[in-house]
N, C-alpha and C positions, 0 to 999 in steps of 0.2 A: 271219512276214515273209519275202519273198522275199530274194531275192541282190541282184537289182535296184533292190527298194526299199531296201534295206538300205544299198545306195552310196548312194541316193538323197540317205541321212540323214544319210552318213557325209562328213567333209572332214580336210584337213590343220589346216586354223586357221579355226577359226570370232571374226570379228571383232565385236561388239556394241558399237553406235554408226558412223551414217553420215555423221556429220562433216568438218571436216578431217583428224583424226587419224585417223580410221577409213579413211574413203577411200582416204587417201595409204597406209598400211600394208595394206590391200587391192590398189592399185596395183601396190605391191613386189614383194607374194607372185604375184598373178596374172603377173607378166612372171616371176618365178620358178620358177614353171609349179608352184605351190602350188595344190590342188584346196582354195578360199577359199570360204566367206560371210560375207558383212557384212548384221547386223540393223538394221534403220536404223527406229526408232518415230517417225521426222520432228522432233523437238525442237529445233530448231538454236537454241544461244544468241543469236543474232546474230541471230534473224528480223526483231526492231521495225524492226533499221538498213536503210537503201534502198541504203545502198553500204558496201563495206569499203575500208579504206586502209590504205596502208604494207604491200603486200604486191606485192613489186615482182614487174613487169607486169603483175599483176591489180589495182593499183589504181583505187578506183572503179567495180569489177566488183561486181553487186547477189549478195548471201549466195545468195540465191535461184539466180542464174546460173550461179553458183561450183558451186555441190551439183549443179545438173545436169549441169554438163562432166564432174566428178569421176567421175559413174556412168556417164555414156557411155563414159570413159576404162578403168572398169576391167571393164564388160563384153565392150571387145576383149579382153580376157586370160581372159577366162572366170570372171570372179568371179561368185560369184553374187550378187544383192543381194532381199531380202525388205523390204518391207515390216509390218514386225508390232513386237513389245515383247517382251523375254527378260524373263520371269516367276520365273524359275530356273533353279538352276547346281549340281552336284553334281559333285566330282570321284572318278572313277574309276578307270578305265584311262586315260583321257585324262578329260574334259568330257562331262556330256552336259547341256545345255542346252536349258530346256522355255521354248515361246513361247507368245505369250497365245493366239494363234489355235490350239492346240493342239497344234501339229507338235513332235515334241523331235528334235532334232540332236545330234550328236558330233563332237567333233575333237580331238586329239590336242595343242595349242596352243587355247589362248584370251584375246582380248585385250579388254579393256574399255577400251573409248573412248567414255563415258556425258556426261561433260563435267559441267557444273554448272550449276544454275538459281539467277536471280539475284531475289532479295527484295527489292522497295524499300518504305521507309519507310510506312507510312500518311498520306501527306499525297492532298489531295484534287488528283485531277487528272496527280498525279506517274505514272503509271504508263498512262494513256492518249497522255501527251506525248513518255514513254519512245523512244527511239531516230530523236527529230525535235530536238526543241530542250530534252530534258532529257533528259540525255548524262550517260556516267559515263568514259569515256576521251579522255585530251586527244588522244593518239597517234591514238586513233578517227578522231575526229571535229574538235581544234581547227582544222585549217586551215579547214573548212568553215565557221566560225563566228565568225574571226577577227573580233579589235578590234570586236566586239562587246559589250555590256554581261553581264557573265558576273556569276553568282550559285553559289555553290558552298552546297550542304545539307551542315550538318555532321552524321553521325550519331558520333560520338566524334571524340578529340581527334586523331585520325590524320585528323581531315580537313580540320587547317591544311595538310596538305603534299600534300594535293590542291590547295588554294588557292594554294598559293606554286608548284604547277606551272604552273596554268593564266594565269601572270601571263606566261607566255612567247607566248602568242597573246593576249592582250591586258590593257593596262593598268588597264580599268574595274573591279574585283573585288571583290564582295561574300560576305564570309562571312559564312551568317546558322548563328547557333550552335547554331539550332534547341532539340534537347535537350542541348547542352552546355551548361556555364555555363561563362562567362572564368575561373574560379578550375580549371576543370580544364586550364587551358594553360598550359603552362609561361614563365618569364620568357623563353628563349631564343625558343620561338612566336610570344611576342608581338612581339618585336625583331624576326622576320625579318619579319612581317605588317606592322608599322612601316616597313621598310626596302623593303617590296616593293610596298607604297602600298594594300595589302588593308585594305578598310573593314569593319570588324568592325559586326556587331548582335546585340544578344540580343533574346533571345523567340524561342517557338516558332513555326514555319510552320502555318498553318493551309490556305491552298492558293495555286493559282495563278491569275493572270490572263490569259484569253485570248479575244482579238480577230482575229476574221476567221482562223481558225485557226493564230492563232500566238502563240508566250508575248510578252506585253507585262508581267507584274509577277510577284513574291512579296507576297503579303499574308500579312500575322503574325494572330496570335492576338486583336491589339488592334485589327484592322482598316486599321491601315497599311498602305500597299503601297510596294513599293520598283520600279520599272520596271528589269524587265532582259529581255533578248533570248535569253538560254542558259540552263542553270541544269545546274551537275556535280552528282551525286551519287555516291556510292560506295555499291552496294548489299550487303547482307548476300550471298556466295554461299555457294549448299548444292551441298556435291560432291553428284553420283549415283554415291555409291562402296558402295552397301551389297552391291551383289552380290561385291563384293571380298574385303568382309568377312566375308560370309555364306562364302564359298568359303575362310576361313583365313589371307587376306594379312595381315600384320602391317601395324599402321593407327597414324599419330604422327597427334596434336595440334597444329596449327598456329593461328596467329591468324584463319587464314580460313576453318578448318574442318580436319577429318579426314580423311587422304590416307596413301596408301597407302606402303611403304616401298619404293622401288624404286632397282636398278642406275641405270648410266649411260644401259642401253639400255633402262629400262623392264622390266623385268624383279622382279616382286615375290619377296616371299619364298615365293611357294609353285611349286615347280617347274611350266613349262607356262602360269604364269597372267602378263598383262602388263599395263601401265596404262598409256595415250598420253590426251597431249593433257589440258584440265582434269581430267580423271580421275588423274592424278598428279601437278598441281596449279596453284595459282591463276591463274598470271601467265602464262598460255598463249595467246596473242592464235593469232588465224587460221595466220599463218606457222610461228609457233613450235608449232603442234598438229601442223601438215603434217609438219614434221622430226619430228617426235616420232614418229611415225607410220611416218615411211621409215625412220626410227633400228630402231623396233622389228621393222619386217618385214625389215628387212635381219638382223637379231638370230635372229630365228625361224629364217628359211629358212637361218642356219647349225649352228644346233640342231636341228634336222630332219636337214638333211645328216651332221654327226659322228655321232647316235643311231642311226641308219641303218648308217652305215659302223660303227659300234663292234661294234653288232649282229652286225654282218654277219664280222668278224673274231671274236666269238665261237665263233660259229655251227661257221666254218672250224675254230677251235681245237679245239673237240672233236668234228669230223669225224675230225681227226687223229689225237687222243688215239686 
């Protein structure tokens, strides 16, 4: 291997995941004049949605549009960004991470910003209607949908307090219990569902009804249909944390999956290694991935800087001696 190719390979902080969180923590490093890659395999969670909201000033900016400004933004700073999938990760001296297309990289810092892919339900339909008018974030998506006739899928009993949210964009609301049964809700569930005018049904969802491309019903298992206009679900999400894991990070058990242990700044337990955005954990909407991102690259490029300068007063120390 030449000199030449050999930088070619080489960077300060190789980032994996071109997301919010990636992007934004490529941004940081790049104006930090951090010699960056970000691996970006295209996966964005948010592709189904045609807009994102509650992300002030980019409200209503399409996920699609957002990811483009992002790489335009951090290619003036010289980041680099690839297209491909990190296949694997071995630590070192620093990282050296092998991608599917075959190239392997190294850097000295590595951040995983993989995010999580979301699992819905087997119901028929559910998942072709995904990110139009079967929604799973009221924040997302309720103003867009308002006072509308809302149906919420229950996949467990945590999914009465999806329903008593969604009563704040509007009044009509059905909880269908799907595979729950009323004996798994608690007395208090039911008082607030009571109190919040949420009309409960049992029986499984068998699918949906749809007209002229758009939901008009839930039909049950018994062939009932109930007419609604929306329908929430909370879907099963699965981190993409196993390279984390695979790499040594200490990983907790949470209700929503397995995520990584990390600082304030992202920062896991394994020196060097870091986790932004759903990759350290659930409740990480668009905005909150972005901070997480600048959180960490601002974090990095001052652990680059002290290792550097400690170095470097080493160095001095025993010139001296």
């Amino acid at each position: 291997m030449t000199e030449n190719t050999a930088r070619a390979d080489s960077y300060e902080v190789i980032v994996v995941g071109g997301g919010a969180a990636g992007l934004s923590a490529g941004l940081v490093l790049g104006r930090a004049r951090r010699r960056t890659l970000v691996v970006d395999a295209g996966e964005p969670r948010n592709a189904p949605a045609a807009h994102m909201q509650g992300y002030l000033s980019r409200d209503g900016m399409s996920p699609a549009e957002f990811l483009a400004t992002g790489r335009e933004e951090i290619a003036r700073y010289g980041v680099e960004l690839v297209r491909d999938r990190t296949v694997d990760a071995v630590r070192d001296e620093g990282f050296t991470v092998t991608l599917a297309g075959g190239r392997t990289v190294r850097a000295r810092q590595l951040v995983v910003a993989t995010g999580l892919k979301d699992e819905l339900p087997p119901v028929e339909g559910l998942a072709e209607r995904f990110g139009r008018d079967v929604l799973h974030c009221p924040y997302c998506h309720g103003w867009e949908v308002r006072d509308q006739a809302f149906g919420v899928l229950a996949t467990s009993p945590m999914s009465v307090h999806q329903a008593l949210i969604v009563t704040q964009w509007s009044k009509d609301v059905t909880l269908f219990l799907h595979t729950v049964t009323e004996a798994e809700l608690s007395d208090e569930d039911l008082r607030r569902l009571a109190a919040a005018g949420v009309h409960v049904v049992s029986g499984e969802v068998a699918g949906l009804v749809v007209e002229e491309d758009r939901l008009t019903g839930v039909r049950l298992g018994d062939g009932t249909v109930h007419a609604r206009e929306a329908l929430f679900v909370a879907p099963r999400a699965v981190p993409r944390t196993d390279l984390l894991a695979r790499l040594g990070a200490e990983m907790t058990e949470t209700p929503f999956g397995v995520y990584p242990v990390v600082d304030g700044r992202g920062l896991t337990t394994v020196p060097g290694l870091w986790a932004a955005g759903n990759a350290s954990g659930f409740a990480e909407q668009v905005v909150n991935a972005a901070s997480r991102g600048y959180r960490a690259g601002a974090a990095i490029n001052a652990e680059l800087l002290m290792g550097d300068l400690d170095a470097a007063v080493q160095v001095r120390s025993s010139v001296q001696v």
